[in-house]
N, C-alpha and C positions, 0 to 999 in steps of 0.2 A: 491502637490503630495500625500497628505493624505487625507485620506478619513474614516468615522468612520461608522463601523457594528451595525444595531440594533436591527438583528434578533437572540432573545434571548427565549430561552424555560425556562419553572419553573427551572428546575433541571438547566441549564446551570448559571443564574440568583441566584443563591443558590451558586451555587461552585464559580460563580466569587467574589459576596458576603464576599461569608465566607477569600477566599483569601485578600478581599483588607483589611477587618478587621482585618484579622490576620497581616498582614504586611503594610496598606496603599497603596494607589495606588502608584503601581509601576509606573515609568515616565524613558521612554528611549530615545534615540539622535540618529538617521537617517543617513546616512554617509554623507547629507547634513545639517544638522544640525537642521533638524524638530525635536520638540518634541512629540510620539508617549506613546500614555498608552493600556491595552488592549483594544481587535476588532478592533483598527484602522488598516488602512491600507493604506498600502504608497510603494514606489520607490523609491528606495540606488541612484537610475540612470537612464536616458531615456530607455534606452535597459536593463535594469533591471526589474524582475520579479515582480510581485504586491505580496507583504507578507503582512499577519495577523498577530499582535501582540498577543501570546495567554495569557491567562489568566494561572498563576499558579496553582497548585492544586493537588489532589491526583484520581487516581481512581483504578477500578478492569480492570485488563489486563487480556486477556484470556477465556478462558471457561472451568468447572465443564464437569464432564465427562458424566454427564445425560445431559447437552446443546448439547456437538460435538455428542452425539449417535443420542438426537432427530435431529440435524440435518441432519445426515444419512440417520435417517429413513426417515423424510421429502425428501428427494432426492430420496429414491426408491419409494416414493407411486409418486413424480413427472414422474419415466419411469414404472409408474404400474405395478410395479413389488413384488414378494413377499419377506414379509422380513421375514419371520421365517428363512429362512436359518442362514439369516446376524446374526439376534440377539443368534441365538444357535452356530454358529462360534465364535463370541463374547464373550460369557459364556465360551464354552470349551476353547480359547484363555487365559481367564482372571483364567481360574482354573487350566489351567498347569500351570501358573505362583505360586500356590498358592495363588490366589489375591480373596477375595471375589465376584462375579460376580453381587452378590447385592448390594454389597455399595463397590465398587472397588476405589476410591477415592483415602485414605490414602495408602492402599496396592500397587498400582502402582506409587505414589512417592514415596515407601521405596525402589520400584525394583528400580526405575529411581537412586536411591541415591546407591545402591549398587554394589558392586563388581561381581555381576552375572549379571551384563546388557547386553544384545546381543539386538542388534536390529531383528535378523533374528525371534527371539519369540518376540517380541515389536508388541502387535497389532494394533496401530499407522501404522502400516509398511503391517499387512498383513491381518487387518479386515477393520481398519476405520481408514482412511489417517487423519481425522478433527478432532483424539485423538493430532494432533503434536496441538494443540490447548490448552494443558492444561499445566500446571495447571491453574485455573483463583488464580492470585495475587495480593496484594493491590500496586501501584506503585506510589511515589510521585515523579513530576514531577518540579527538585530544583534547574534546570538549563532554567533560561530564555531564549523563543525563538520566532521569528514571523517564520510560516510556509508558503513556497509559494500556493498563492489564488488558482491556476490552477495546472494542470500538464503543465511541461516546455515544452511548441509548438514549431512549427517548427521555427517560429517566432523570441523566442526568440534563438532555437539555430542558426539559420540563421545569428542574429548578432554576433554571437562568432564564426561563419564561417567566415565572412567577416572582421571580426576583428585580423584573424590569428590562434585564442584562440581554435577552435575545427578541424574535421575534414576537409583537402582539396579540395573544392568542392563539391558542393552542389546538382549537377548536378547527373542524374541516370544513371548508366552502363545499356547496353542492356545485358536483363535476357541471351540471349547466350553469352555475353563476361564473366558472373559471377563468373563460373568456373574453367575459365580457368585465370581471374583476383585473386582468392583464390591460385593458384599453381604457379603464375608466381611473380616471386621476385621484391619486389619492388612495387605489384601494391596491392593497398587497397580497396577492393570493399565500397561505400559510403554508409551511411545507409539508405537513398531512395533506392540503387540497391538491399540492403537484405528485405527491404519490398516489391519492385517490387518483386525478387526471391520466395517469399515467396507465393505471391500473385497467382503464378502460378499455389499452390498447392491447393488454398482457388476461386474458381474465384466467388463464392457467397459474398466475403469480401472483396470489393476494397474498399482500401486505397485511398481518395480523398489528395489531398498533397496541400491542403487550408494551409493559416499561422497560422490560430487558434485550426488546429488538435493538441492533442501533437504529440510531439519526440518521435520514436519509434524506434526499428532498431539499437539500441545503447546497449554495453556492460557498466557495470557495471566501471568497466575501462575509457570509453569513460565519462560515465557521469561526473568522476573527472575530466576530462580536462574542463569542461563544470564549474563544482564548483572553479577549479581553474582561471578560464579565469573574473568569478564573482569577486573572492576575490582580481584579478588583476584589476578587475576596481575602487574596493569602496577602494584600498590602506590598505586592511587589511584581517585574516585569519578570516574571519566571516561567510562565508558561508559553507555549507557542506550538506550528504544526512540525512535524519533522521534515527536515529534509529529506530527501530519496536516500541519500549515504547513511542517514540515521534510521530509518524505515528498513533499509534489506539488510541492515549491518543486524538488528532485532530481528529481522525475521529469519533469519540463517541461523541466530542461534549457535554462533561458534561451530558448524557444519557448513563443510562444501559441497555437499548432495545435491541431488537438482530440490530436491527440497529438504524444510528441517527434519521433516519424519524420515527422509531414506531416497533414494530414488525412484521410488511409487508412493503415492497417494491415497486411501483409500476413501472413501464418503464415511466412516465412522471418524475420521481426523480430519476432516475439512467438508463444508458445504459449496459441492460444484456437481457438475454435469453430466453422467457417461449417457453419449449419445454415439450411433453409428447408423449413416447413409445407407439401406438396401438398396435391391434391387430385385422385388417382387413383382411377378408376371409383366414385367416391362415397366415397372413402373416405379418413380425412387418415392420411397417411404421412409422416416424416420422412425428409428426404437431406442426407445429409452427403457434405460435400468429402473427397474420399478421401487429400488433404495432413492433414486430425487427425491432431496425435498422440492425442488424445483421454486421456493420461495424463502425468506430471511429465515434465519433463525435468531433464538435468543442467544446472547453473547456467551452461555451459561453451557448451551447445549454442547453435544459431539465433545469426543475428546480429543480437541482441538488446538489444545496448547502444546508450545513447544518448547526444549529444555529451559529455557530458561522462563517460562510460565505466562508467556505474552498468547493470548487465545485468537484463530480466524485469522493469523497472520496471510492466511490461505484459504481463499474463499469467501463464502456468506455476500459483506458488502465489500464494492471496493475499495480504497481510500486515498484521499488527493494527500499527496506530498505540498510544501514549499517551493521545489526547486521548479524551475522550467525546464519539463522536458520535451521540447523540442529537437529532432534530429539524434545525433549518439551523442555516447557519454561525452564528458567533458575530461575526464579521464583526471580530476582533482587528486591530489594525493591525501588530503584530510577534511573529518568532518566538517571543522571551523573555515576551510575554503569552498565549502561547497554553503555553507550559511550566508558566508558575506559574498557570494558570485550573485544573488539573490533578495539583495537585504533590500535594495531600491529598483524592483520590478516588479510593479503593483501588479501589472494587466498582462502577464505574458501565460504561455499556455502551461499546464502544471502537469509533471509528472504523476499518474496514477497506479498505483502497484496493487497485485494482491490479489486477483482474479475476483469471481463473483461468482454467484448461485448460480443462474443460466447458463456462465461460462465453463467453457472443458475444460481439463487439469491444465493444460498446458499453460494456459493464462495465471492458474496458482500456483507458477516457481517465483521463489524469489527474484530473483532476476528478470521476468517478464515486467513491462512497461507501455504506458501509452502517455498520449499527452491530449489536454484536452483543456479547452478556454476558463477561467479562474469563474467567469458568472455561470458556468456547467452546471445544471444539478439532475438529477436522475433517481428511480425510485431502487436502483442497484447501486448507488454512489455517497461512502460515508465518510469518516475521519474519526483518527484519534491522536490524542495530542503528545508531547514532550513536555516534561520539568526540567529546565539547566540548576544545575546540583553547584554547590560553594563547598569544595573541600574543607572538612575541619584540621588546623594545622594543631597538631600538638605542641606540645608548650617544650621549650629546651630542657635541658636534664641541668 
């Protein structure tokens, strides 16, 4: 049940490098008792998810606040539209604060650190949403983990259906009993009935309900039954969702590009959107790339893994993190601080990374983020999990 990754980039080949040297290869133990080092990949259990062992290491979390701008700006020349507005709302935004407009940088993490923070002047909030992007910070990552290969399909939560471990039935409510199954005590609409539901609203984005799409349809809630049902198979507390540090620290891939693949993106390496605003005979009409899938795919399709073999880290669905991201970073210096800033905050609003099918590239950089309420669920909204790894220590000489 293991299998070893050997798609490696310079930079990724560098960082793993430097890791084994600094510490030796690390060597870990499989809940069946394989021995796994990093990129292998292996299964705790038949109905268990396929995880990558990752490589240790350090990187830059986030983005610089000239990155989240030209990303903006890149998203309105995509609806051809003008940006002087943006960038002069942005200036006078960044000079009521006091903050310099030309190097706003350190000025907006002294507002973020001080006693006069309001979000309602936070231009994060009311110029450029992809400012909840910064600060970029350096993050070492000093808790070992394999991250799951895919997002968790229907597949594998199917088995935690039928095993008792998740939701009862699996089966889809008809979209007019949905309603009235939300009001009526006792009954749970099932999460095929809220992506049916959904779909009502979307009929250009059907949901095919294959085994290898992911899980969508689930609340942030729901997914813990899902980690717990895991942790009840392998007889221990090892599974859990990633934090955001542990989510873009794997989707970067040991690269600092605006994404893992390079600094463009194409639809054959990720499932998202090329859309652009006209402006025919007076009138705006949208056109789309006629490559859209414009709907899920299987975790299986596109080639869509990145060096180090983690698939859709961009794109497809999108997936809740652990951490609460509300407002900017918190600017942690390591994994294991950004776990425990988090460990007893049941209901707070959860960072979401990774864009989506509907959405435009810009949503599928690493670094892009939103946040949004833990009972969220949505027929564009997934997750995949983490394994915390137990170093095996060699025996003395």
């Amino acid at each position: 049940m293991r299998r070893r990754l050997t798609l490696l980039s310079f930079a990724s080949i560098c960082l793993v490098t430097s890791t084994i040297s600094a510490m030796a290869q690390e060597k870990y133990l499989t809940a069946i008792g394989e021995e796994v080092v990093p990129l292998d990949v292996f299964q705790d259990c038949e109905v268990c998810p396929e995880m990558i062992v990752l490589p240790l290491g350090t990187f830059r979390m986030g983005s610089t606040v000239g990155e989240a701008n030209a990303a903006k700006l890149r998203y309105f020349t995509s609806r051809n539209a003008d940006t002087s507005r943006y960038e002069e709302e942005l200036r006078q935004s960044f000079e009521r604060l006091n903050i310099d407009p030309d190097n706003p940088e350190a000025g907006q993490l002294r507002y973020y650190a001080s006693e006069y923070y309001d979000q309602q002047d936070d231009p994060q909030y009311s110029v450029n949403p992809m400012l909840h992007e910064v600060p970029s910070h350096e993050v070492t990552i000093d808790l070992p983990i394999a991250m799951g290969r895919n997002e968790v399909t229907r597949e594998d939560w199917a088995a935690c259906v039928e095993d008792g471990g998740c939701e009862n039935g699996q089966s889809v409510i008809p979209v007019s009993e949905y309603v009235a199954c939300e009001k009526r005590r006792g009954c749970i609409p099932t999460p095929d009935s809220r992506v049916a539901f959904r779909i009502q609203k979307q009929p250009l984005s059907q949901h095919p309900l294959a085994p290898l799409h992911p899980r969508v349809g689930v609340t942030y809630y729901e997914m813990q039954d899902y980690v717990s049902w895991l942790n009840e198979k392998v007889g221990a507390s090892l599974y859990r969702l990633p934090t955001e540090a542990e989510w873009e620290y794997a989707a970067r891939a040991g690269t600092t590009t605006r994404f893992a693949q390079g600094d463009t993106l194409t639809l054959d390496q990720a499932n998202f959107t090329i859309s652009r605003l006209e402006v025919i005979e007076g009138e705006y009409v949208w056109e789309y790339d006629p490559r859209n899938a414009r709907r899920l795919l299987p975790v299986d399709n596109l080639d869509a893994a990145n060096d180090w073999g983690l698939r859709h880290m961009s794109g497809n669905a999108s997936e809740f993190t652990s951490t609460c991201g509300a407002g900017p970073h918190r600017a942690l210096s390591s994994s294991s601080s950004y776990l425990e800033a988090d460990r007893d905050r049941p209901n707070c609003r959860r960072s979401i990374k990774g864009g989506f099918y509907l959405g435009n590239v810009e949503l599928a950089r690493p670094a892009r983020r939103v946040d949004s309420p833990s009972e969220h669920w949505s027929s564009w909204l997934g997750f995949r999990v983490v394994r915390d790894l137990h170093p095996i220590l060699d025996a003395p000489d």
